[in-house]
Backbone bond lengths (Angstrom), bond angles and torsions (degrees), N, CA, C in turn:
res aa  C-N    CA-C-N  psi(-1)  N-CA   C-N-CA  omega(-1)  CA-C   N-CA-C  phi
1 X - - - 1.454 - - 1.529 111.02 -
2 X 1.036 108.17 -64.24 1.861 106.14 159.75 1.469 135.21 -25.22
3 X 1.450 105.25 -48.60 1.344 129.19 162.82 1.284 115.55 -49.49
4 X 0.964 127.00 -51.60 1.675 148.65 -151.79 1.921 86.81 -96.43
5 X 1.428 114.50 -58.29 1.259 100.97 175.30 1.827 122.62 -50.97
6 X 0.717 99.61 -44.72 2.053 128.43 177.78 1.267 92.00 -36.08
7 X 1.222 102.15 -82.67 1.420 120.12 -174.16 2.147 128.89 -37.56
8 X 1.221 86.75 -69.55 1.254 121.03 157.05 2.014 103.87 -32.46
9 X 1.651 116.83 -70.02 1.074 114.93 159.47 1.175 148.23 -35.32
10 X 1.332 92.41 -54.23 1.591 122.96 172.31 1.741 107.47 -51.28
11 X 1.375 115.14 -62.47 1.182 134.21 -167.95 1.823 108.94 -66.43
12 X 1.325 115.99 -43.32 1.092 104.47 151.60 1.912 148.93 -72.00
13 X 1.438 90.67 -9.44 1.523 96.92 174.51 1.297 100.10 -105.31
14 X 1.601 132.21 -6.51 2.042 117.23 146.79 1.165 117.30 -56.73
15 X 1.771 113.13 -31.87 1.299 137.64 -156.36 1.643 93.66 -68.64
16 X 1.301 132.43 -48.01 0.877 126.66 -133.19 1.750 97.25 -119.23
17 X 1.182 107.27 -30.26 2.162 118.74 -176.72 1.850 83.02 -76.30
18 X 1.113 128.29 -30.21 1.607 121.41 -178.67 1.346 101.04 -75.05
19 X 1.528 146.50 -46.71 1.238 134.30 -179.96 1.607 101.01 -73.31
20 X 1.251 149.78 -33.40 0.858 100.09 -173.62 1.259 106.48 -114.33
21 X 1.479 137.55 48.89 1.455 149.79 130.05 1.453 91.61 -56.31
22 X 1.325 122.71 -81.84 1.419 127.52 -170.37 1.748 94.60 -32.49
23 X 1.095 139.81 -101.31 1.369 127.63 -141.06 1.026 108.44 -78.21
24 X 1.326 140.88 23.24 1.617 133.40 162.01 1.848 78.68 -95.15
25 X 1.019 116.07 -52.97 1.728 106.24 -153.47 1.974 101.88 -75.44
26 X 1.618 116.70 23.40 1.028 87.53 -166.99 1.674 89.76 -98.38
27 X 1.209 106.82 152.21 1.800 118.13 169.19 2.037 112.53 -75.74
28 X 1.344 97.29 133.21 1.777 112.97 152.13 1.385 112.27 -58.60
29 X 0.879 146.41 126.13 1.413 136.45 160.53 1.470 106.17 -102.66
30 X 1.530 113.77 126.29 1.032 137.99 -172.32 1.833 106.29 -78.19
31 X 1.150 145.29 145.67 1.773 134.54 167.26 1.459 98.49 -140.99
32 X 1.299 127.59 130.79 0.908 141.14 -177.21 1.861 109.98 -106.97
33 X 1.553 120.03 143.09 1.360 112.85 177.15 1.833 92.67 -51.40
34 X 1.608 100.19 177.58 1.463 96.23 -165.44 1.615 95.48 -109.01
35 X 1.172 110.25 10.56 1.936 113.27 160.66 1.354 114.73 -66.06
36 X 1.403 105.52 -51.30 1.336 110.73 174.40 1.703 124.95 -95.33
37 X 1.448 113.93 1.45 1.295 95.33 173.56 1.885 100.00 -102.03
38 X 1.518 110.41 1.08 1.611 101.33 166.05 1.613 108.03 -88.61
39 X 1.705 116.68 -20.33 1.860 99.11 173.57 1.637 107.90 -82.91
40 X 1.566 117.78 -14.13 1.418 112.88 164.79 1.491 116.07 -59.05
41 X 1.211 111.52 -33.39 1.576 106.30 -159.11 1.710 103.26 -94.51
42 X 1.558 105.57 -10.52 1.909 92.10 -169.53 1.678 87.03 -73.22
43 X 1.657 117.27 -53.96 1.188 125.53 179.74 1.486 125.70 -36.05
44 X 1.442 112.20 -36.49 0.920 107.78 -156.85 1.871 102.89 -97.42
45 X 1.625 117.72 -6.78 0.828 117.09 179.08 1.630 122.10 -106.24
46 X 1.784 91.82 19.97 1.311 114.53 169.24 1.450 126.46 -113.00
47 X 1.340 104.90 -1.23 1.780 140.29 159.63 1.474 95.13 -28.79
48 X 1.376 130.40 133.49 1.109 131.10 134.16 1.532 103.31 -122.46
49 X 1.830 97.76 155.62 1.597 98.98 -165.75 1.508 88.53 -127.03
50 X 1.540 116.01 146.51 1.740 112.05 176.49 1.344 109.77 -80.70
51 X 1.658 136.75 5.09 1.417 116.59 177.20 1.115 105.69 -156.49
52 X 1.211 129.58 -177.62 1.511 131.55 -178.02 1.732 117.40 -78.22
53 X 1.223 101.48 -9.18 1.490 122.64 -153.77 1.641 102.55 -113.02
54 X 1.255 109.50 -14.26 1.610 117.02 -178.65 1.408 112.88 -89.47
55 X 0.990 134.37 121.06 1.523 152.56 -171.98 1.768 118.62 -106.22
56 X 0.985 118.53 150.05 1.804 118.90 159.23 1.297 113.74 -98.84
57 X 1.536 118.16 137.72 1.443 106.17 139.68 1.183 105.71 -125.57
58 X 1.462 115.94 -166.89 1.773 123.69 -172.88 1.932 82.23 -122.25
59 X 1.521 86.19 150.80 1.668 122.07 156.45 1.537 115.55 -127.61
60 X 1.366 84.37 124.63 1.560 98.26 -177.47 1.619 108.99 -117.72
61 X 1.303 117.47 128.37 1.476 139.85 -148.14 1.703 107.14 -114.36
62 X 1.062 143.97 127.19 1.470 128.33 166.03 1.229 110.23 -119.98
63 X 1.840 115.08 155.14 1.778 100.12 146.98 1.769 75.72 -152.96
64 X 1.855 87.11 -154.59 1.186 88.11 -168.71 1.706 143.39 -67.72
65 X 1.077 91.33 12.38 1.778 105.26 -156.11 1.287 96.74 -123.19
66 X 1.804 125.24 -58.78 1.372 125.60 -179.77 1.465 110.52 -147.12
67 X 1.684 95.29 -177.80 1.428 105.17 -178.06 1.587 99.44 -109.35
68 X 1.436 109.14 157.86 1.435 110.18 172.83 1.719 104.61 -127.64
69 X 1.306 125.31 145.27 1.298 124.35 165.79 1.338 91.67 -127.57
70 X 1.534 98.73 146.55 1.601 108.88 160.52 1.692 113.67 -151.99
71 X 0.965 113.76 144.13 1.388 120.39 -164.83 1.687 106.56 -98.10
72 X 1.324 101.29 132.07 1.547 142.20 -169.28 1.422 127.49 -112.11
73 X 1.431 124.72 106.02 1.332 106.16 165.44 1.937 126.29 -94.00
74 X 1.044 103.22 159.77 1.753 113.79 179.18 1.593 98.50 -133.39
75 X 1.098 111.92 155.09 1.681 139.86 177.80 1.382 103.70 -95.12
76 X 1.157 115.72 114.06 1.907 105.18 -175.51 1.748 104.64 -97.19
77 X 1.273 120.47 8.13 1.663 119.30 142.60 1.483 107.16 -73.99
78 X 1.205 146.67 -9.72 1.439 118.64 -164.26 1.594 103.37 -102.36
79 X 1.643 91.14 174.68 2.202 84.34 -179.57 1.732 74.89 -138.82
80 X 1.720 97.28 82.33 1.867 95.53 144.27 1.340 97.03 -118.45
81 X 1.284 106.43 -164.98 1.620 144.69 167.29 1.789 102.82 -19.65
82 X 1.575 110.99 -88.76 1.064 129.77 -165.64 1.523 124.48 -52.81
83 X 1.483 86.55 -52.56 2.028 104.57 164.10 1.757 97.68 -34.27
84 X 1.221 82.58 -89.18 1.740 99.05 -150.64 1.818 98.10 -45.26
85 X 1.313 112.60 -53.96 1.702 107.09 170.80 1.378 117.71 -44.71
86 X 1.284 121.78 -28.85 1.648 122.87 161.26 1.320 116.53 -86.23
87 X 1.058 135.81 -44.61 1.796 121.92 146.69 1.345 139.49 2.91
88 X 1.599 86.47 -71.51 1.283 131.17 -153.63 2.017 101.21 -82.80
89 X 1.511 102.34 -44.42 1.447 106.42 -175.43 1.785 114.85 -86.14
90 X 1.069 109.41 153.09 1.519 133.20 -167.37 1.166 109.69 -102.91
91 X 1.648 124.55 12.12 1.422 128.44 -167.59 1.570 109.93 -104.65
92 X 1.050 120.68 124.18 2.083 108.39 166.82 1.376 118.53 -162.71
93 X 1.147 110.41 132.34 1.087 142.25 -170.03 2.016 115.35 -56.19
94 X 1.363 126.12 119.99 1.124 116.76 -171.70 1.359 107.11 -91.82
95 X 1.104 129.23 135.94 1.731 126.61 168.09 1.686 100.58 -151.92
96 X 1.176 106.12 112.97 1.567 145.85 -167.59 1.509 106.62 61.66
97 X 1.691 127.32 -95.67 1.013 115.92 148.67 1.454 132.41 -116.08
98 X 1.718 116.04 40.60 1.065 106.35 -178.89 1.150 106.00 -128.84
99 X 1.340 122.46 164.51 1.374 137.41 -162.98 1.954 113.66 -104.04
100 X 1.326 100.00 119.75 2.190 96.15 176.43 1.251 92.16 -119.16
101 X 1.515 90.63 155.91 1.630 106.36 161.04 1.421 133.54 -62.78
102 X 1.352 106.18 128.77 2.093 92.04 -161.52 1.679 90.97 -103.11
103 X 1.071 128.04 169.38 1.469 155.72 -173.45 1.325 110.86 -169.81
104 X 1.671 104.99 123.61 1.430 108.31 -155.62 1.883 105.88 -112.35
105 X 0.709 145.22 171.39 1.512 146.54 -177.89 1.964 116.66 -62.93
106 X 1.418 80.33 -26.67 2.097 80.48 172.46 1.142 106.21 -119.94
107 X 1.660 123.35 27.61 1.156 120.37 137.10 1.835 116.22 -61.39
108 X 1.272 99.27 -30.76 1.508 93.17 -159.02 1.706 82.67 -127.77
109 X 1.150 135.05 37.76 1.581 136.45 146.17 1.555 88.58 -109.76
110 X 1.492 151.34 -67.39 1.376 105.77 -154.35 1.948 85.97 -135.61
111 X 1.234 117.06 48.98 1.415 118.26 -177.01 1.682 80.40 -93.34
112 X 1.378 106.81 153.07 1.765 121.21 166.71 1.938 101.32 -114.47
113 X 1.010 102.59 127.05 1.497 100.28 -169.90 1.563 100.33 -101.75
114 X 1.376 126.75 -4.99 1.483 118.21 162.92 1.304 108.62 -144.09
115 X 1.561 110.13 111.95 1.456 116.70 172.01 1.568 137.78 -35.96
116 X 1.149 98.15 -16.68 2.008 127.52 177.48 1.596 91.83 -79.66
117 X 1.203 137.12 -49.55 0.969 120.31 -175.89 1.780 123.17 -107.48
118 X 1.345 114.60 79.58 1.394 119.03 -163.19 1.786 98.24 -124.79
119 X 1.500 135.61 11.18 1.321 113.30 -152.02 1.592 141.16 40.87
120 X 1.464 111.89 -167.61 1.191 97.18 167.30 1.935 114.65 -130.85
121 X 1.190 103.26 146.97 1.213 100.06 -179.64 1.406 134.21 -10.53
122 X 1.453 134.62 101.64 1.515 118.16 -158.80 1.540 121.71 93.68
123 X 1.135 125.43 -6.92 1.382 142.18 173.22 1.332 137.56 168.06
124 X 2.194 84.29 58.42 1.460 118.14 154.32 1.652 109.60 -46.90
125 X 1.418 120.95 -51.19 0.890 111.22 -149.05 1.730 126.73 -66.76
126 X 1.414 104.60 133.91 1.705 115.90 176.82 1.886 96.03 92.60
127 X 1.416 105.92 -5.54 1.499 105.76 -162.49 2.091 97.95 -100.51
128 X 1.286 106.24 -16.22 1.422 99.72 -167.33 1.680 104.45 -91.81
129 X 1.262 128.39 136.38 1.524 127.39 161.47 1.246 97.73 -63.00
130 X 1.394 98.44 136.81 1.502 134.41 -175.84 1.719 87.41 -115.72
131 X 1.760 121.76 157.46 1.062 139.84 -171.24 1.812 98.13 -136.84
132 X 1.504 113.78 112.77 1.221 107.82 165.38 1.805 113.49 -117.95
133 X 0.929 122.54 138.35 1.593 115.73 -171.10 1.647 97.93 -122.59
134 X 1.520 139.43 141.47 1.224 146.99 179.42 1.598 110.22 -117.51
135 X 1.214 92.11 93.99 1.961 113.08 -165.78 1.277 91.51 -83.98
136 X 1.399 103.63 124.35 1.448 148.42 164.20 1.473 132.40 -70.07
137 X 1.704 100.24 -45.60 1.473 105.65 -177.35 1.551 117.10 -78.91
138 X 1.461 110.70 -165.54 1.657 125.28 177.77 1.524 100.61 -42.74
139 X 1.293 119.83 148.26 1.337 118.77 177.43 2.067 91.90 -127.43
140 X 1.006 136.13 -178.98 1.628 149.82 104.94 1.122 132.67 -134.29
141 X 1.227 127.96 138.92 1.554 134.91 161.20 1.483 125.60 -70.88
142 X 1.135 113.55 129.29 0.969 106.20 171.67 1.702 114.61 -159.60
143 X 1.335 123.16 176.49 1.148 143.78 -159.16 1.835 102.45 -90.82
144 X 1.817 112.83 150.22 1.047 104.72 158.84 1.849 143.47 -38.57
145 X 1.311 85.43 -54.68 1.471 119.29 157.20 1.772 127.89 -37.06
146 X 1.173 77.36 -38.10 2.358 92.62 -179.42 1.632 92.30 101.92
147 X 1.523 132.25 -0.81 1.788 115.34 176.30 1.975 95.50 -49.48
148 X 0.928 130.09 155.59 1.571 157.96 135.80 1.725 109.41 -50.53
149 X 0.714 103.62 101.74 1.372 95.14 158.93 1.876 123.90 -119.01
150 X 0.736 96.73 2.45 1.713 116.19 169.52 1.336 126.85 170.45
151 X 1.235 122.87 139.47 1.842 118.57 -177.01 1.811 86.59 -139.61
């Protein structure tokens, strides 16, 4: 009877560390109108990267008028900010059939990129690291819709 209990136990706590592997590991899939996921892809298949170790992802930006994506690289040897926030996130962007890491604009309006520095309840403020990054690569604007409004 013990045995049978054991077992029984056992089988439900694989049962259960397997579901939630599954939904931490499951991906967002990002879809872009297909205006902009064909000027993502000429660009993006004009990417050159300086090492084997250098990667893209996309940042995607909103306000009220449009969206902006612009494409970003990170080093997936390094341990800053961006790495590990791309690691760490389950979000990516589709352009033809491949998949980038997306990073969205309130990632880095109220994301804390090191847990050591969060304050304390009630007087976070001026106390939390803030993450600002100054993106370099291809950018476009564009509309809910997929209109262009600048590349």
């Amino acid at each position: 009877m013990k045995i049978h209990h054991l077992i029984r136990s056992s089988l439900l706590f694989l049962f259960l560390n397997c579901m939630t592997l599954m939904a931490v590991g499951q991906e967002i899939l990002y879809v872009f109108p297909d205006s902009v996921e064909r000027i993502l892809e000429q660009h993006l298949s004009k990417y050159s990267l300086n090492n084997d170790k250098e990667r893209v992802y996309l940042d995607l930006a909103r306000n009220d008028e449009f969206y902006r994506l612009t494409i970003g690289t990170y080093f997936v040897d390094r341990d800053d900010d961006v790495t590990r926030w791309i690691k760490a996130s389950n979000r990516l962007g589709l352009v033809n059939t491949k998949k980038y890491p997306l990073l969205i604009d309130v990632d880095f309006d109220f994301g804390a990129p090191e847990e050591t520095a969060l304050g304390t309840f009630g007087k976070r403020e001026g106390k939390v690291k803030r993450l600002r990054v100054l993106m370099h690569g291809f950018s476009v604007k564009f509309t809910k819709n997929g209109a262009i409004l600048k590349e």
